[in-house]
C-alpha angles and dihedrals in degrees: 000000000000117000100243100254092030129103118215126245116241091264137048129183110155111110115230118260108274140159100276137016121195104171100318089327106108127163134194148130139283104266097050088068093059124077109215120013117269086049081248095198138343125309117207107230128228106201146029107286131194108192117192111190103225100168140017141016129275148092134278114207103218110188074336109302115126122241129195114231131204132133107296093040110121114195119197117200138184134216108271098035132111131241144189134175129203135176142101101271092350099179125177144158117244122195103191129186137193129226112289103018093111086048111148093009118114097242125139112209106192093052080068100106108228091228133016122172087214110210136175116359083343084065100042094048094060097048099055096054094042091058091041091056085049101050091046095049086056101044098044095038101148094016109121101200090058089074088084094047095047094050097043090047090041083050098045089058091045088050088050091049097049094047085058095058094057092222094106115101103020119144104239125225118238079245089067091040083058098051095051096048086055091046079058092050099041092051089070103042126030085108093069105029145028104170122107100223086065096058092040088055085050106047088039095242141113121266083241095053099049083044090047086052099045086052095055100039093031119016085231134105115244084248091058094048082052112051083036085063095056098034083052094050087046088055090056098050095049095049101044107032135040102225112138118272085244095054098050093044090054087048085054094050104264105124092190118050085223093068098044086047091050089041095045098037083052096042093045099012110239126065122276091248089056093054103043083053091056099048096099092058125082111254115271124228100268105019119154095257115196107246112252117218091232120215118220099281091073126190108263101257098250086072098030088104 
């Protein structure tokens, strides 16, 4: 997780502390990811998460979209999110891994689904690999030839995953091969640009056809899903850390606070003092939620917000 006052580098790649650690494959439980008990506002998470609910009922907030919680549910986040979780007794059990520990397995990470309420052999599928994962990690903590063994069982549960949200298999359209290739871009640059024609030069195709491809995968013009990503970064940082709203608007490429105020209170729909006030609080039916660019594991429509 983020230090409170800091803001992240691009790119993180350090696991949360959790129980055991066997070569970027850690696993704990809830309440190891949260800094301080009652889970009081967001924390901006470092590494890849699976989260299986295993007691309890409640609801976790994902990039702020609230998810009901109950035993069964399975969360999948991703490094860069935000998470809270919130419940009486809310217990779970969470499997995290850091960048490059799948390399050279065939798993494809955005046909895991962000939130799945498991039932029936599903359910007890997952559990029990879940649990199996868990129990190995412990046993074999500090033995080398249990890497192997961590990232194969770790790849066998994603794989499952991503067969029960149907997505797996699909032959993609060159719209959605467009899009992807703009969430890469984007990733690595929303800090320095927000104007189409930039993306376009860099993916080698026309403003009209990376607009074409965020309207079919999306609904949304190649503008909107750019500004969405920013506004949705700026939301992060205001609810998980405390660096000044300034600071965080100059890091996003607004040199004066006036324009990232304007830009922010158009794109959510309050100011970002006024977020950043109310981070602390649930999320109330109805709120203005940032849109999230979802990857391909979307969030099932009733929670897409």
């Amino acid at each position: 997780m983020v230090t409170p006052g800091q803001l992240p580098p691009a790119t993180r790649t350090d696991p949360p502390i959790l129980d055991h650690d066997i070569d970027g494959i850690t696993t704990g439980a809830l309440g190891d990811l949260a800094p301080e008990p009652g889970w009081p506002r967001p924390v901006l998470l470092d590494a890849d998460l699976l989260i299986l609910i295993t007691g309890g009922h409640g609801s976790a907030e994902l990039d702020f979209r609230a998810l009901p919680c109950r035993p069964g549910a399975l969360l999948r986040a991703r490094p860069g999110q935000v998470l809270r979780c919130l419940g009486p007794q809310l217990d779970a059990t969470v499997v995290s891994w850091s960048t490059g520990t799948l390399s050279g397995l065939d798993v494809d990470l955005d046909a895991v689904p962000a939130y799945r309420q498991l039932a029936g052999e599903d359910e007890d599928a997952v559990i029990s690999e879940v649990t199996q994962l868990t129990v190995d990690a412990e046993r074999h903590a500090g033995v080398p030839a249990a890497t192997a063994l961590l990232r194969h069982q770790l790849a066998v549960l994603l794989l499952r995953l991503a067969l029960l949200s149907g997505e797996s298999g699909h032959a993609s359209r060159p719209e959605t091969d467009t899009f992807q290739r703009l969430r890469r871009e984007l990733e690595r640059g929303y800090q320095r640009t927000r104007r189409v024609e930039d993306y376009a030069a860099r993916i080698g195709c026309s403003v009209r056809t990376l607009t074409r491809a965020c309207l079919a995968v999306t609904g949304r013009s190649a503008k909107q899903v750019i500004d969405d990503r920013v506004a949705l970064q700026a939301c992060r940082l205001l609810a998980a850390t405390d660096e000044p709203v300034g600071r965080i608007g100059r890091w996003l490429g607004f040199p004066e606070p006036t324009n990232f105020g304007r830009f922010f209170s158009r794109e959510v729909g309050v100011s970002p003092g006024a977020f950043r006030a109310a981070r602390e609080q649930p999320l109330p039916a109805g709120v203005v939620r940032p849109r999230p660019i979802r990857p391909g594991g979307r969030l099932p429509a009733t929670y897409a917000g």
